[in-house]
C-alpha positions in Angstrom: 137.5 28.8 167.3 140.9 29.9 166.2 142.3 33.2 165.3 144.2 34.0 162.2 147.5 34.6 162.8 148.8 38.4 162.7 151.2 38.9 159.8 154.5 40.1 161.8 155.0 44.0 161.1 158.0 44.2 159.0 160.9 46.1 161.0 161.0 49.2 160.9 164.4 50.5 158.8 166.9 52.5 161.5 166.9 56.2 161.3 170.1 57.5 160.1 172.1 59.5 162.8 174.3 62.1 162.7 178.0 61.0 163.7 178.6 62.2 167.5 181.2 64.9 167.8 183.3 63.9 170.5 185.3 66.6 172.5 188.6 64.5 170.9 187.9 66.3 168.1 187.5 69.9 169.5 190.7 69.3 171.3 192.5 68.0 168.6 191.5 70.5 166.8 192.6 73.1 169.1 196.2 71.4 169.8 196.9 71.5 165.9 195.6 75.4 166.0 197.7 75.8 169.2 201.1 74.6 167.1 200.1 76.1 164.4 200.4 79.6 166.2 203.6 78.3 168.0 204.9 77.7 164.6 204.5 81.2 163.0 205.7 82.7 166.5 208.9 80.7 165.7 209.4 81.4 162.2 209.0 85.5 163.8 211.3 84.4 166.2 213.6 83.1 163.2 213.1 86.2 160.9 214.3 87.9 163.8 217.1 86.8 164.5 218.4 86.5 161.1 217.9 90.1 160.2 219.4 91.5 164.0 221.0 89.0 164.6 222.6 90.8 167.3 219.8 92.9 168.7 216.5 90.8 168.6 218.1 87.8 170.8 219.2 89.6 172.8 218.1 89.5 176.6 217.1 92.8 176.9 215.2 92.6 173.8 213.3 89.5 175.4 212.6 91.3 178.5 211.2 94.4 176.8 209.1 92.0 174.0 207.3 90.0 177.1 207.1 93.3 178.9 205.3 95.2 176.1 203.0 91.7 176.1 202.3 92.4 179.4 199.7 95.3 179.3 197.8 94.3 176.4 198.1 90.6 177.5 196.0 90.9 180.2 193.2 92.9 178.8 192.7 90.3 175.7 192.6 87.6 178.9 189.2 89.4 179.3 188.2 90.2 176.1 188.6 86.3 175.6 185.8 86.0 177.8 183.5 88.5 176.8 183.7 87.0 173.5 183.3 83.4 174.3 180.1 84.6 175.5 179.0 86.2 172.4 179.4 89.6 172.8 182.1 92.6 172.3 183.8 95.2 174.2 184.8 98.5 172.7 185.7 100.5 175.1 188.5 98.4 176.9 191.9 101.1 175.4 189.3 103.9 176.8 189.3 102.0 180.1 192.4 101.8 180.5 193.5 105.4 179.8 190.6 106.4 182.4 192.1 104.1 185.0 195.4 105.3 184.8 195.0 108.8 184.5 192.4 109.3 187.5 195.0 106.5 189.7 198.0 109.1 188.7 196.1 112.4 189.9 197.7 114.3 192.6 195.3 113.4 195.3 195.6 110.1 194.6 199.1 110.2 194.5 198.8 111.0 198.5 198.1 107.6 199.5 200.6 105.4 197.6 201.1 102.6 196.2 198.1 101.1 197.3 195.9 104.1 196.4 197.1 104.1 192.9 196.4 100.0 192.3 193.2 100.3 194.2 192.0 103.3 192.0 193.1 101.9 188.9 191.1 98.8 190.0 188.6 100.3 191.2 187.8 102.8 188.2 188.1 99.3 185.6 185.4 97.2 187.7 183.1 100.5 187.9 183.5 101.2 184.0 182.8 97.5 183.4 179.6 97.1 186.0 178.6 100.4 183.7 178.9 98.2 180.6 177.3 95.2 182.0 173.9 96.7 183.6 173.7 98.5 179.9 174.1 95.1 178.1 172.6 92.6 180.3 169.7 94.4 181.9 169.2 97.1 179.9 168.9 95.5 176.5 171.7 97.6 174.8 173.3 95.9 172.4 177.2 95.0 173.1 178.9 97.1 170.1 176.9 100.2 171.2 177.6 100.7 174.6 180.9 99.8 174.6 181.0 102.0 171.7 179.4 104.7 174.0 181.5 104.0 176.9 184.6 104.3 174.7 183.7 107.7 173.9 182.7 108.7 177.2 186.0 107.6 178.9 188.1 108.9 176.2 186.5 112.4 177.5 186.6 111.8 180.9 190.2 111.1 180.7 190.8 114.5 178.5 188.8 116.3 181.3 191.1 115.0 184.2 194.2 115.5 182.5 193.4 118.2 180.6 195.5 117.2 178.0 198.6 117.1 180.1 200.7 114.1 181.0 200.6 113.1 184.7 203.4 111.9 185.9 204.1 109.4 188.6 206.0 110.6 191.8 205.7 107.0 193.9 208.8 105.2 194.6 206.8 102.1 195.2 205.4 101.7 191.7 208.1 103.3 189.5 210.6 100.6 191.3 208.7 97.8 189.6 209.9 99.0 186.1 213.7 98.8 187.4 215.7 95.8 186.6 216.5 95.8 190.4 213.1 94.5 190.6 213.0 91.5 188.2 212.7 88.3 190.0 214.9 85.3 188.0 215.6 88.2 185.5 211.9 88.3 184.6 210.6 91.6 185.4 207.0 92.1 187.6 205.5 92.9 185.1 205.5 89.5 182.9 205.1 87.6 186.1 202.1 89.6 186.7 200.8 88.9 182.9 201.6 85.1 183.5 199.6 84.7 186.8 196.4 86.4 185.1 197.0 84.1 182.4 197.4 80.8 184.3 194.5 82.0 186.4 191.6 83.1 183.5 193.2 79.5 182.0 191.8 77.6 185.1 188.5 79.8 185.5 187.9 79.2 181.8 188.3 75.3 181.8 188.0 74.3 185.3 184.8 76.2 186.7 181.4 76.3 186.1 182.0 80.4 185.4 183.8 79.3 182.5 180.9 77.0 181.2 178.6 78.9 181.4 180.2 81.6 179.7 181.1 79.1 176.8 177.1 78.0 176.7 175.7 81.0 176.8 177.7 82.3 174.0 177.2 79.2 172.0 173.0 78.8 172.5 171.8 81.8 174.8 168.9 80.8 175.0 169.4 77.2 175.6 171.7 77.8 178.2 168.6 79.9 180.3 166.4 77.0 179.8 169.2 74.7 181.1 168.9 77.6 184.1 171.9 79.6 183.7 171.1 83.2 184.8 172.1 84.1 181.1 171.8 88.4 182.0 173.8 87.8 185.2 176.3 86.0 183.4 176.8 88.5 181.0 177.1 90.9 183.7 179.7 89.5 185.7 181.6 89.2 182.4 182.1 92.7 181.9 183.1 93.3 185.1 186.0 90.7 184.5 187.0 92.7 181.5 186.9 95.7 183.6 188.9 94.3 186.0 191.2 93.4 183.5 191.7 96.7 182.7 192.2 98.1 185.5 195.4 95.5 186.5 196.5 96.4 182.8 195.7 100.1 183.4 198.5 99.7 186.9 201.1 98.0 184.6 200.8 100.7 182.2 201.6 103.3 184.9 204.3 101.1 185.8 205.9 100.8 182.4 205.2 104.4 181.2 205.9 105.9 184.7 202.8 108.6 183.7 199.4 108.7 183.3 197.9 110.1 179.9 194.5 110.2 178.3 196.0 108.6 175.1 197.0 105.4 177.1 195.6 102.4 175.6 194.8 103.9 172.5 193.7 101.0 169.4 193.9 98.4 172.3 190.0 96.9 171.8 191.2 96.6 168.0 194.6 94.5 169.0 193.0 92.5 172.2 189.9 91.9 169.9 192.3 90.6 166.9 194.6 88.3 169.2 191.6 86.8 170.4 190.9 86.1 166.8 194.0 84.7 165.4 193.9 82.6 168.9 190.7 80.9 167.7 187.6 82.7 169.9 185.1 83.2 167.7 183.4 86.2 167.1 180.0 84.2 167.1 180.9 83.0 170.7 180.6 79.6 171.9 184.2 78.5 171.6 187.5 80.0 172.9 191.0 79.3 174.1 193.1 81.8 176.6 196.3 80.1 175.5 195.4 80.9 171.8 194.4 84.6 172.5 198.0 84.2 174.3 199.9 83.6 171.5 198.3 85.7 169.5 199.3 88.4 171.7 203.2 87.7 171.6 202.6 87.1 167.7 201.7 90.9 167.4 204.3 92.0 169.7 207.3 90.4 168.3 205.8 91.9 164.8 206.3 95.3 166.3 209.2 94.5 167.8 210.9 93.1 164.4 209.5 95.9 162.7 211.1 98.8 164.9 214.2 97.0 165.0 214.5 96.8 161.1 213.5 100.8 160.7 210.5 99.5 158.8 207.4 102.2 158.4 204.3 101.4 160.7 201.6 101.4 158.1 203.7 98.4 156.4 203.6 96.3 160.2 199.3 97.1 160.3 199.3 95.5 156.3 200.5 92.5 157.8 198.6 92.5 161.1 195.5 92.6 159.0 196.9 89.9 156.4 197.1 87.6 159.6 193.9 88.6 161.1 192.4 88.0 157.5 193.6 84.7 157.5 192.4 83.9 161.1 189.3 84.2 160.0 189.4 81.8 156.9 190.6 79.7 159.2 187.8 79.8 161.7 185.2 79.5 158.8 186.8 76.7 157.3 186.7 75.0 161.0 183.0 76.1 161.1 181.8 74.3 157.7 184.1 71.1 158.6 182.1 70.5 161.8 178.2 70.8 160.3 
C-alpha cells in the first residue's frame, strides 16, 4: 500500500532585516564631527588673527589661550564621562571653589605644596563620593543632587573664606605659573591639561571602565542584565568628576595664586556645553573626550577674541549659545539619520 505524496510546503518568504550598523559608520561619523570642530576652531583662529593681527598670534597670547583651557579642560574631561553615562553634574564650579579655598587656608598652607594638592584632591573625590552614594544608591535623581551639592559647596566655601580672598604664600605652587617653569615654552599647566586628556582618552576607549560607562548610559538596564554593576558604575563616575575637580581646583590656585569662594563660578554650564558641541549626548550612550576637547578651546579662543577686540561679554554668551544651539541640531539630526 502506497502513500500519497506530501505536497512540498511552499518556502517560507525571508523576513526583512534591518541593515547592520557597523561601527564604520559611528566612527566615520565622529571623524567628520571631529573636523568639523577643527574647522570652526580654524576659522576662530583666522578671525583672530585678522582683526589683532599683532596680538592674538602672538606667543604669549597662545600660552595664556591653552593656559585658560587648562582649568576648565580638565573638569569637562569628567563631565564627559558622567554624561556618557546618562547623567549630570551640577555642582562641578561649586567643587572647585570648595577645593581651592579649603587647600589655600592657613593651616593648610603649613604643609606645602603637597598639603595644598592633596587637599584640593582630597576635598573633589569627597564632594564627588557625596554625589555618587546620593545618585547611585540613594535613588536621587542626578540634576538634584548635584543641584544640592552646588548649593551646599557654594556655602561652605563662603563660610571658610568668609568672603575674603585667600591668598597663596607657597613658593612651590606659585612657581608653576612663572614662565621659568614652562617646559619647551609650554607652561605646567597645559602639560598637565594634556596628560589628563590623553589619559581619560585611553580609559574611555581602551578599558572596560569606559564601556561600561558608554552601556550603561546607552541601555541601563540592559547593561545590568549583561551584569555590569550599573549603581557602582555610576558611583565611581562621580568620583572621577570629583577628582577632576579637584586637579582643576590645584591649577586654579596655581593660575590665580588665591583661593576664593567665586572660583569656578558658571563652570558646570561651560564644561556641560563643550561636552555638547563635542558630540556627548545629553541622553548618554555616546561620547568623544577629543570632541569635548575642542569644544573647550572653541570657547576659549571666543573669549579670548572677544577681550582682545573690547567686545561687551553679553555679545560673546549670544554666540556661545548660538553654537551650543546648533550642537544640538546637530546631534538630533545624527539621532534621526541612524533609526
Amino acid at each position: 500500500m502506497t502513500h500519497p505524496a506530501t505536497p512540498a510546503r511552499p518556502a517560507e518568504p525571508k523576513r526583512a532585516t534591518a541593515p547592520h550598523k557597523t561601527p564604520h559608520r559611528t566612527l566615520l561619523r565622529t571623524d567628520l564631527r571631529t573636523l568639523s570642530l577643527l574647522g570652526v576652531l580654524a576659522v576662530l583662529v583666522v578671525i583672530g588673527g585678522v582683526t589683532q593681527p599683532d596680538s592674538f598670534l602672538d606667543t604669549d597670547n597662545v600660552q595664556l589661550i591653552l593656559t585658560q583651557a587648562s582649568v576648565i579642560g580638565v573638569v569637562t574631561v569628567g563631565m564627559t564621562f558622567v554624561i556618557i553615562s546618562g547623567g549630570i553634574d551640577l555642582s562641578v564650579g561649586a567643587i572647585v571653589a570648595l577645593a581651592s579655598v579649603w587647600a589655600t587656608t592657613v593651616a593648610t598652607q603649613e604643609y606645602g605644596f603637597a598639603g595644598i594638592l592633596f587637599t584640593a584632591i582630597v576635598v573633589g573625590v569627597a564632594c564627588g563620593l557625596v554625589n555618587g552614594l546620593l545618585i547611585a544608591y540613594g535613588g536621587m535623581v542626578p540634576f538634584i543632587a548635584t543641584l544640592a551639592m552646588l548649593a551646599s559647596g557654594r556655602g561652605l566655601a563662603l563660610q571658610i573664606t568668609d568672603g575674603k580672598t585667600q591668598v597663596v604664600t607657597v613658593d612651590g605652587v606659585l612657581s608653576l605659573g612663572e614662565r621659568d617653569s614652562y617646559i619647551l615654552g609650554i607652561p605646567p599647566l597645559v602639560l598637565v591639561f594634556a596628560a589628563v586628556t590623553v589619559i581619560g582618552w585611553l580609559v574611555l576607549n581602551r578599558t572596560t571602565f569606559g564601556r561600561r560607562s558608554v552601556a550603561v548610559g546607552g541601555n541601563a538596564e540592559a547593561a545590568r542584565l549583561a551584569g555590569i554593576d550599573v549603581r557602582r558604575q555610576r558611583l565611581y563616575l562621580y568620583l572621577l568628576s570629583g577628582l577632576c575637580c579637584g586637579i582643576a581646583a590645584f591649577l586654579l590656585i596655581v593660575l590665580a595664586g588665591s583661593g576664593q569662594n567665586t572660583n569656578g563660578n558658571l563652570y558646570e554650564l561651560d564644561a556641560i556645553a563643550a561636552a555638547i558641541i563635542g558630540g556627548t549626548l545629553l541622553t548618554g550612550g555616546r561620547g568623544t573626550i577629543v570632541g569635548s576637547v575642542l569644544g573647550v578651546l572653541i570657547f576659549t579662543t571666543i573669549t579670548n577674541i572677544f577681550a582682545l577686540n573690547n567686545l561687551q561679554s553679553d555679545v560673546q554668551q549670544i554666540a556661545k549659545g548660538a553654537i551650543i544651539v546648533a550642537a544640538v541640531l546637530v546631534q538630533r539630526r545624527d539621532a534621526h539619520s541612524t533609526t
